[in-house]
Legacy VTK file of the C-alpha trace (Angstrom):
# vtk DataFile Version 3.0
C-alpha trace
ASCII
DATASET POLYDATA
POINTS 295 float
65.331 112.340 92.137
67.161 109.138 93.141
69.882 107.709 90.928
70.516 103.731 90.502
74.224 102.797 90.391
74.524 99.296 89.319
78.052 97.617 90.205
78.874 95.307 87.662
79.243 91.601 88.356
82.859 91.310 88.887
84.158 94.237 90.950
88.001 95.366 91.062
90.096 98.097 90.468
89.069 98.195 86.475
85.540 97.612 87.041
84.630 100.259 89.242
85.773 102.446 86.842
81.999 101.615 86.077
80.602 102.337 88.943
82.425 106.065 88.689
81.155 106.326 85.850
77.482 106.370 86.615
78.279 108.601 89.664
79.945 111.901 87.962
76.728 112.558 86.342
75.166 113.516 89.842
75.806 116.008 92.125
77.575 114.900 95.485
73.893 116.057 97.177
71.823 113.769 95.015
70.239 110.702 96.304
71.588 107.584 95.413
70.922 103.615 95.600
74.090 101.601 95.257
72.675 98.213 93.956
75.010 95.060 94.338
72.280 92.605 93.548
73.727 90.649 91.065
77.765 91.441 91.584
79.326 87.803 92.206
82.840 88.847 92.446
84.396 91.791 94.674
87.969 92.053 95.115
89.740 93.970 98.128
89.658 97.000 96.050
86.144 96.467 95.036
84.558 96.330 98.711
87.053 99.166 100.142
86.390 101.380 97.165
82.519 101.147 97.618
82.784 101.989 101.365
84.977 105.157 100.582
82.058 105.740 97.941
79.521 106.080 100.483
81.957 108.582 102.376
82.111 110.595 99.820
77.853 111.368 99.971
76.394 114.421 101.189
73.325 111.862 101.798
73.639 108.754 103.173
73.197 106.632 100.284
70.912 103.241 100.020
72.802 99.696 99.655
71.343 96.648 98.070
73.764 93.611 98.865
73.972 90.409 96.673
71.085 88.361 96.274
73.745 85.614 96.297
74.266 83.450 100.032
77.344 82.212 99.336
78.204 86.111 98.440
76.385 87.145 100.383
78.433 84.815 103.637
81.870 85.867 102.135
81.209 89.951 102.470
79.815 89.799 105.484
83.392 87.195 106.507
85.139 89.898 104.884
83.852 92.723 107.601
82.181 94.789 104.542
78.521 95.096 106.501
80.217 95.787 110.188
81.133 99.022 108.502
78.651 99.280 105.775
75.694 99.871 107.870
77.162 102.411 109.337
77.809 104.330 105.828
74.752 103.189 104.216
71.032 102.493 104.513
71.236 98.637 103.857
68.264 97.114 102.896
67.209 93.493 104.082
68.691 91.287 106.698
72.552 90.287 106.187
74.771 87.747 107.959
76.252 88.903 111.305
80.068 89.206 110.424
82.057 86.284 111.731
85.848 87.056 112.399
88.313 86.281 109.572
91.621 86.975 112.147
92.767 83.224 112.183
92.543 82.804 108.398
95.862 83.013 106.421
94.257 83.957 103.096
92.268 87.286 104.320
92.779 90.037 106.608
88.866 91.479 106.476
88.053 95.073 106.053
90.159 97.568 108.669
89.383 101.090 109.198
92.175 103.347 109.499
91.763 106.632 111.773
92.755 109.086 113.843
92.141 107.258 116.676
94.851 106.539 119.899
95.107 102.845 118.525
96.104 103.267 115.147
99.807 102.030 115.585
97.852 98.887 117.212
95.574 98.736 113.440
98.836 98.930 112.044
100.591 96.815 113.765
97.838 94.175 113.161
97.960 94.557 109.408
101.990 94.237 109.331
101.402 91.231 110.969
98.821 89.698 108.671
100.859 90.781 105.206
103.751 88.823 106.870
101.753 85.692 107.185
100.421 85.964 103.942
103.281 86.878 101.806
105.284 83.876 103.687
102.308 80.794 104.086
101.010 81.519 100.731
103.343 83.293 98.647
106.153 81.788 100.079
108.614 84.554 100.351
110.575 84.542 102.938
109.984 86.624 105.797
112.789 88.495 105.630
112.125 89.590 102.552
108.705 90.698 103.578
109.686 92.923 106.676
110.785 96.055 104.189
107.737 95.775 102.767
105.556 95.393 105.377
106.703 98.707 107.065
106.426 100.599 103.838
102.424 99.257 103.466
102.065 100.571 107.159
103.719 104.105 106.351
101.097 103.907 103.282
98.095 103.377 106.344
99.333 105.950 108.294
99.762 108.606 105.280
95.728 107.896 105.368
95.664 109.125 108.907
97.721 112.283 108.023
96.022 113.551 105.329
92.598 112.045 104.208
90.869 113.693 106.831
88.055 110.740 107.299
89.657 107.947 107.764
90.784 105.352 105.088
90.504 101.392 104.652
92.721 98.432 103.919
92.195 94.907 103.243
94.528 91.740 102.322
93.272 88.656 100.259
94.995 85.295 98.561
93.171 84.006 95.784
93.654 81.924 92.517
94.235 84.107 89.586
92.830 82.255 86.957
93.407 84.149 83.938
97.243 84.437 83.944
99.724 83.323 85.901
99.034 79.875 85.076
96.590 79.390 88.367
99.072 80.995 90.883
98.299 82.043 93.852
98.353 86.348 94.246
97.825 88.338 97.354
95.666 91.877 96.678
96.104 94.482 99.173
93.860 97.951 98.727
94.356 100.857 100.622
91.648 103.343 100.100
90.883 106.965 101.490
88.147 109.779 100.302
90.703 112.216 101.383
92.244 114.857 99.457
94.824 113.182 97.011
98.020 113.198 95.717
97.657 116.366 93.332
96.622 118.423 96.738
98.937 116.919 99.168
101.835 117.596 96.607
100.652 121.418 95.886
102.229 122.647 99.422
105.537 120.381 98.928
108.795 122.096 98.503
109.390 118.850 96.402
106.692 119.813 94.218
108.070 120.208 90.361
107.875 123.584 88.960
105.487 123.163 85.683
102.100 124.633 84.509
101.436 121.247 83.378
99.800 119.897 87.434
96.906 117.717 87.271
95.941 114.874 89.130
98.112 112.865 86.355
100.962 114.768 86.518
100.775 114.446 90.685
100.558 110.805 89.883
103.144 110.782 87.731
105.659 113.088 90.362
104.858 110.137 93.196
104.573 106.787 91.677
107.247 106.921 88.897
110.006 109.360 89.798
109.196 108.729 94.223
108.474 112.282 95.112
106.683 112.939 98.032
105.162 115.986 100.165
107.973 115.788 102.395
111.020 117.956 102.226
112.641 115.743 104.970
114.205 112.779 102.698
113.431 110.441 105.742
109.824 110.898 105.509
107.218 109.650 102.815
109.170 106.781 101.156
106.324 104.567 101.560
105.130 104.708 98.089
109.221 104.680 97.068
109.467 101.615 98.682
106.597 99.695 97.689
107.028 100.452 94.112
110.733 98.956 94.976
109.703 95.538 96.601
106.195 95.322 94.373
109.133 95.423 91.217
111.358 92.980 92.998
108.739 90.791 93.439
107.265 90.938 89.656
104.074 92.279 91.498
101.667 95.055 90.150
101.575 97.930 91.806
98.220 101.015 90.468
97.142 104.025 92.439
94.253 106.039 91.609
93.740 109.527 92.143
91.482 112.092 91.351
90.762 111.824 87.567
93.575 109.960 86.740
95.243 106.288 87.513
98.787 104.850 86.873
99.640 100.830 86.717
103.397 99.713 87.176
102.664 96.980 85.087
104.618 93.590 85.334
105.270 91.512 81.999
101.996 88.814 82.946
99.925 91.802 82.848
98.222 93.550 80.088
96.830 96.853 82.071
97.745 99.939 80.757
100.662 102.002 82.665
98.393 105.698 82.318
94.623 106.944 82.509
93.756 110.269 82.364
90.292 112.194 82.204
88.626 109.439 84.512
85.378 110.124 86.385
85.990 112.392 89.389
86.638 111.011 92.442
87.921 111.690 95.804
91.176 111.088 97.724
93.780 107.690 96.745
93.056 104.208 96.101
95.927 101.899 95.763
96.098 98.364 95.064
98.913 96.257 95.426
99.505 92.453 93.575
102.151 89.982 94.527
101.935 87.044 92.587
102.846 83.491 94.535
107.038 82.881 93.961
107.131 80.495 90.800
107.858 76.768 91.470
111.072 76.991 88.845
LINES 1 296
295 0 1 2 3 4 5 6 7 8 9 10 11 12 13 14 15 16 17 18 19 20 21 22 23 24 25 26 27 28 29 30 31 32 33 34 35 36 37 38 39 40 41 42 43 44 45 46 47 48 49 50 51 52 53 54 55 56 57 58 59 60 61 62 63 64 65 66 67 68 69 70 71 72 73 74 75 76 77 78 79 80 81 82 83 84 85 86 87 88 89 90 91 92 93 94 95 96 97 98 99 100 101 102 103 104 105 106 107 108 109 110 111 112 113 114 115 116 117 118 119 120 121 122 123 124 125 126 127 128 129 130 131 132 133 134 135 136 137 138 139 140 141 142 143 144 145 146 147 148 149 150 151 152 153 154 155 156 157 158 159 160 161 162 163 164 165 166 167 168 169 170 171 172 173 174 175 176 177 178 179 180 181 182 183 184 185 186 187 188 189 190 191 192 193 194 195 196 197 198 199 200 201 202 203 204 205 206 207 208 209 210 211 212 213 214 215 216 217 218 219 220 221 222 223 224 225 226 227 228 229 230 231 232 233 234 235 236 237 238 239 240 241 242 243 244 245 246 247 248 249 250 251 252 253 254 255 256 257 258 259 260 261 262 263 264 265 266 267 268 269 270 271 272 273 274 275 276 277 278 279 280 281 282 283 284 285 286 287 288 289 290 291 292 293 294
């Protein structure tokens, strides 16, 4: 029997909690048709997460894209369908993806693998971030070189352990609802791998409790920085992005598992812990720098 998940209207990190939702209550075998028809919004997160959905299918799922052109135009700018067709059965005819490279609002979809070029993927999105966090945000890029190399230590921890490969994406937009109209840049970096609460179970790091779930994992890596590695020169990529997201009054939330944490900034009402979620492969982490305030 097929299953029809409907992704709500306005997709981001909170709303595909929705999509999740519908998922756990079918097996990873069953048939499914992912239908976008009527979604009008989809954030970095939104159109990474759905692609690491479709990874995570014993069958290659269907894919109904927005009956929307202007929609439509902007996933396909966005690099969503290069890769999508090759995860899903898309039905109907979409735009032919047109390159985003020279626009200083979006680096499009990027794949991250196991491939020889990945320090050249890497090097790309460092790049980008810089542009962006200086020509939009207006930090200065000195500031923005720390962070940049912890974001790319973040991409390559996707080539280490998620097995299948991972995606990240970059985008300046308006935020409307708070902020007073500022300007923030969203960065998601998404994998179907095997999450923090695995990749911590081998550390010598790894707190000694009966209390481990993916929450507590979460907890052990986002809050107090502790990674897989015994080395204390290796794995501060989180530890340093939680650092310069703070300095920055940014939002930092990483999703793992059945569980999701928020390092929630005062313009934000998100809440810092979720437990008990829907089910759900590997680490999803999304990143929100608001533009530096005028005063």
């Amino acid at each position: 029997m097929t299953a029809v998940i409907t992704v709500p209207s306005s997709l981001d990190d909170l709303s595909f909690e929705q999509v999740l939702d519908q998922l756990a209550a079918h097996p990873p075998d069953a048939k499914v048709i992912v239908d976008a028809r009527h979604c009008s919004f989809a954030s970095p997160y939104g159109l990474t997460a759905l692609l690491t959905l479709a990874q995570t299918r014993s069958e290659r799922p269907t894919f109904l894209p927005p009956e929307d052109a202007d929609k439509l135009t902007y996933w396909a700018r966005a690099g969503f369908f290069r890769y999508a067709e090759e995860l899903y059965d898309v039905q109907g005819v979409v735009p032919r993806p047109r390159s985003a490279s020279e626009s200083d609002v979006l680096l499009e979809l990027t794949p991250i693998t196991q491939s020889d070029d990945v320090h050249t993927v890497v090097e790309r999105i460092k790049d980008k971030a810089t542009q962006i966090l200086t020509n939009r945000l207006h930090l200065i890029s000195r500031a923005t070189m720390g962070f940049t190399m912890a974001l790319s230590e973040a991409c390559q921890n996707i080539v280490e352990h998620a097995g299948r490969g991972g995606w990240v994406m970059v985008q300046v937009y308006q935020y409307r609802k708070r902020l007073g109209g500022r300007q923030v840049c969203v960065i998601a970096v998404c994998d179907a791998g095997v999450g923090f609460r695995r990749s911590l179970e081998s550390s010598p790091r790894r707190p000694l409790t009966d209390r481990w779930d993916d929450g507590f994992a979460l907890e052990t890596a986002v809050v107090n920085g502790i990674s897989r590695y015994g080395d204390p020169g290796r794995g501060q990529g989180l530890k340093g992005i939680r650092g310069y997201v703070h300095r920055w009054d940014g939002k930092l939330s990483v999703r793992s598992g059945t569980a999701r944490i928020a390092l929630v900034p005062p313009w934000d009402d998100d809440v810092p812990r979720r437990d008990n979620l829907a089910p759900f492969p590997g680490s999803q982490l999304q990143i929100t720098i608001p533009e530096k305030s005028a005063a």
